[in-house]
C-alpha positions, -999 to +999 in steps of 0.1 A: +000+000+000+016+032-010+024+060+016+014+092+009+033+123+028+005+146+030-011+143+058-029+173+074-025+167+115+002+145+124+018+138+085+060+133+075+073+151+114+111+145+121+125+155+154+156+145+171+143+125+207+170+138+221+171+175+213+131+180+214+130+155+245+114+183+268+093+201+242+075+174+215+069+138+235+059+107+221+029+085+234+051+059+249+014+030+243+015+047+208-002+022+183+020+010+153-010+025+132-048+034+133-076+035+112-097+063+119-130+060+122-162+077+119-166+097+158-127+100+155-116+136+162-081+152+152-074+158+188-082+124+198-056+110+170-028+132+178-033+119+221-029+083+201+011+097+194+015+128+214+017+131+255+006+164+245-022+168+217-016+206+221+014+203+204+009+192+169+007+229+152+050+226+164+047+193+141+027+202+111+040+237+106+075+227+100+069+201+074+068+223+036+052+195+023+017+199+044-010+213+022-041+210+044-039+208+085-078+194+086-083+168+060-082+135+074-110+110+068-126+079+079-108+050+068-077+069+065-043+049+079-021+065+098+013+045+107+039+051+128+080+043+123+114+056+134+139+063+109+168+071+111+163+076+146+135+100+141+099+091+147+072+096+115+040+095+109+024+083+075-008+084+060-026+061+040-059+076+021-089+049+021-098+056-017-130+032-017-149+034-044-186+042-038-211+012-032-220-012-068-251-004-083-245-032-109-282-043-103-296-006-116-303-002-150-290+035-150-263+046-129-249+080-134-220+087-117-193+120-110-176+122-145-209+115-161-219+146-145-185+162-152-187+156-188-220+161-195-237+126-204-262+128-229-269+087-238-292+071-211-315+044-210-348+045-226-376+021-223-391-003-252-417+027-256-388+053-260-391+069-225-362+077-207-355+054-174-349+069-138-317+071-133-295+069-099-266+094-093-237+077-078-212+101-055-186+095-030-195+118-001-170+123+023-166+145+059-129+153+073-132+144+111-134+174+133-103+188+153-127+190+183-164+175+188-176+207+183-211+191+186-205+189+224-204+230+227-227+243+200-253+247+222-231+271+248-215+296+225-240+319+225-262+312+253-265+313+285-248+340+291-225+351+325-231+384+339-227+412+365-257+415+392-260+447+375-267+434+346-292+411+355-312+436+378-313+464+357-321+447+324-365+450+308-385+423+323-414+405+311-443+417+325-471+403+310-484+384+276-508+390+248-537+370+249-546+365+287-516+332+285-505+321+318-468+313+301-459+319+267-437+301+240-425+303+201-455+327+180-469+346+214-464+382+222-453+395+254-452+431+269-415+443+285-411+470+310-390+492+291-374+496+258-381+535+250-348+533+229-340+500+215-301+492+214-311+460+187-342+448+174-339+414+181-335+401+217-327+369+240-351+364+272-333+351+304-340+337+340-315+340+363-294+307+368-264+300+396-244+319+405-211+314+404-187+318+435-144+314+447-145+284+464-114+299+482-126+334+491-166+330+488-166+359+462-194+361+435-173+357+402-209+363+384-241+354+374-254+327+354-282+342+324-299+308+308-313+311+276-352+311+276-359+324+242-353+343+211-376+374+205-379+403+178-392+437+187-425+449+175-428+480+192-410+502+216-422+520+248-433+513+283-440+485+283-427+473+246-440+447+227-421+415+216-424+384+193-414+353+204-397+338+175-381+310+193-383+297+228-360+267+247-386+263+274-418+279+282-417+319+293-425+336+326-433+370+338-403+385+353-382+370+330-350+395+317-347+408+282-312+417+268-298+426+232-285+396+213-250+395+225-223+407+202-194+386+214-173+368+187-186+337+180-151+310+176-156+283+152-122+272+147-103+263+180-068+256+182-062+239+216-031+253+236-016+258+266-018+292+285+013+312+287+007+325+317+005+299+350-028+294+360-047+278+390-077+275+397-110+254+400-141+236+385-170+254+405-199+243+385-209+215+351-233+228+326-264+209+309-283+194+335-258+165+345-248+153+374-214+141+372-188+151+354-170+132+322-158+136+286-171+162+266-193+173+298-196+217+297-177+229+333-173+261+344-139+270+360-134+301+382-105+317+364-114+341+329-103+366+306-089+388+335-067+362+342-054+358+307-075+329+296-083+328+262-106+304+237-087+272+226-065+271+265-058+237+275-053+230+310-052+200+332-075+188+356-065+176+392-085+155+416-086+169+449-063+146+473-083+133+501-067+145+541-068+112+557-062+102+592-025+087+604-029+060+631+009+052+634+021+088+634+036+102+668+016+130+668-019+130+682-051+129+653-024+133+627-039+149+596-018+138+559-033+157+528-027+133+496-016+144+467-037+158+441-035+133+409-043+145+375-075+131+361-079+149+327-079+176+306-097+202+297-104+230+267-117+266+272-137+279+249-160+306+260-138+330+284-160+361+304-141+387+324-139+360+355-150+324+347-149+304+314-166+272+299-148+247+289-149+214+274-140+179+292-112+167+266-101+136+283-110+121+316-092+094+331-106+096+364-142+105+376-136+147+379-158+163+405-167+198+414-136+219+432-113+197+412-080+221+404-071+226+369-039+242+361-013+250+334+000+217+320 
């Protein structure tokens, strides 16, 4: 099977063991090769050869012959050999052809398309016959499962009390409704002068605390629905274009946010050395595991940025020490890393951030830090 050197992720790197020793690491359980398969994600494939998965940008961009970091596919082969003393990374494309149609008695494929066919098959009474188009549809896998956060990049929202307080409330609906949902009306106390004409309803969530000093960090806004304004005033008047769960009065109103919206993460570590904590896990679960929304008590004003890697530590338990001299001896274990994680939405003093890897159950108050 031929090797091909392009290879978008992990394709054709070189480096010295020695010399990049503390910077690039090898997987020590690395596999020989992989297959990857459909679920697979590029970050997933580089932890199968990398300590780090963070670092294959260091990999990719000094190899000239890379022409595209993101297109790796299902049934793509990816091997792994040291030569020369220098481990490399291969890729083998899965070129299947797409499924027979020998039993159809008109198949038109790509290059039919391509070229324009003219000649198909006609019936004994001169009509033509249906005919099936053939193609070969194929998806790159992600970098991240970007499925996982969709639903928290815009919404809900973190905010100041201020914020929260002194934003229009709902105050009643249109048409004598005890709650009200997608294609109702409802009346705001106050939007004289409208900063948008399209706005997000909130109720107010957690809030979200230091679990070293007790000190509000902010707010938690969930998303309740999407409205459009019909009228301004006192009170204003408001369509409900889409809703997530049923509206009440008292509900907050705010101008759809205008925060940029990241598509395209590139997972790193912080530059800066950071510490600090999971305080809270986002969409309605319990416990915490891979690819499970957290929110950790560090932000923007602590230099975190969207695509930060940093590692999660489980809290070491204090136990008791029966044989130590001294009376009701207290020991605090170690804290033991139990996984990674990925921010991805950052506010002024918490972030969200995606479970990566999880190699241990991770709980609330479980440190993250800097890898």
């Amino acid at each position: 099977m031929a090797l091909r050197s392009l290879f978008g992720f992990l394709v054709s790197f070189f480096i010295s063991l020695n010399s990049w020793a503390d910077e690039i690491q090898i997987n020590p359980a690395h596999p020989d090769q992989y297959t990857v398969v459909k679920g697979d994600t590029l970050w997933d494939l580089s932890g199968k050869f990398l300590n780090h998965p963070w670092q294959w940008p260091e990999l990719w961009s000094n190899n000239s012959q890379i022409q595209n970091p993101n297109l790796i596919y299902p049934g793509d082969t990816v091997y792994f050999s040291v030569v020369n003393g220098r481990p490399q990374l291969s890729l083998s494309r899965n070129d299947q052809p797409a499924q027979s149609t020998a039993g159809s008695t008109c198949v038109l494929g790509e290059e039919d398309v391509k070229n324009g066919r003219k000649n198909f098959a006609v019936s004994e009474n001169g009509k033509l016959l249906p005919c099936i188009r053939e193609t070969t549809l194929k998806q790159a896998i992600k970098l991240i499962p970007a499925d996982a956060i969709a639903q928290f990049l815009i919404s809900p929202r973190v905010v100041t009390e201020n914020e929260l307080n002194t934003a229009p409330y709902v105050v009643d609906f249109a048409g004598e409704h005890l709650v009200a949902g997608a294609g109702d009306r409802i009346y705001v106390r106050a939007i004289p002068h409208p900063d948008s004409l399209t706005y997000t309803v909130y109720r107010s969530g957690d809030t979200f605390k230091s679990p070293d000093t007790g000190e509000i960090l902010g707010y938690e806004a969930k998303y309740i629905a999407d409205t459009s304004l019909q009228q301004t005033g006192d009170p204003a008047t408001l369509f409900i274009t889409k809703s997530g769960s049923e509206i009440r009065k008292g509900d907050r109103i705010m101008p759809d946010s205008d925060e940029e919206i990241i598509l395209n993460y590139f997972p790193r570590p912080p530059k800066e050395s950071i510490e600090g904590s999971i305080i809270s896990v986002l969409g309605g679960v319990s416990q915490i595991g891979l690819y499970n929304i957290v929110v950790i008590d560090k932000g923007l004003k602590d230099g975190l940025l969207a695509g930060h890697e940093l590692a999660i530590y489980q809290r070491g338990n204090r136990v008791s020490d029966p044989y130590s001299p001294i009376k009701n001896d207290i020991v605090k274990l170690p804290d033991e890393i139990s996984g990674t994680l990925m921010v991805f939405r950052p506010f002024e003093r918490v972030s969200y951030a995606l479970v990566m890897k999880a190699t241990q159950a991770l709980h609330i108050f479980d440190k993250v830090k800097t890898p």
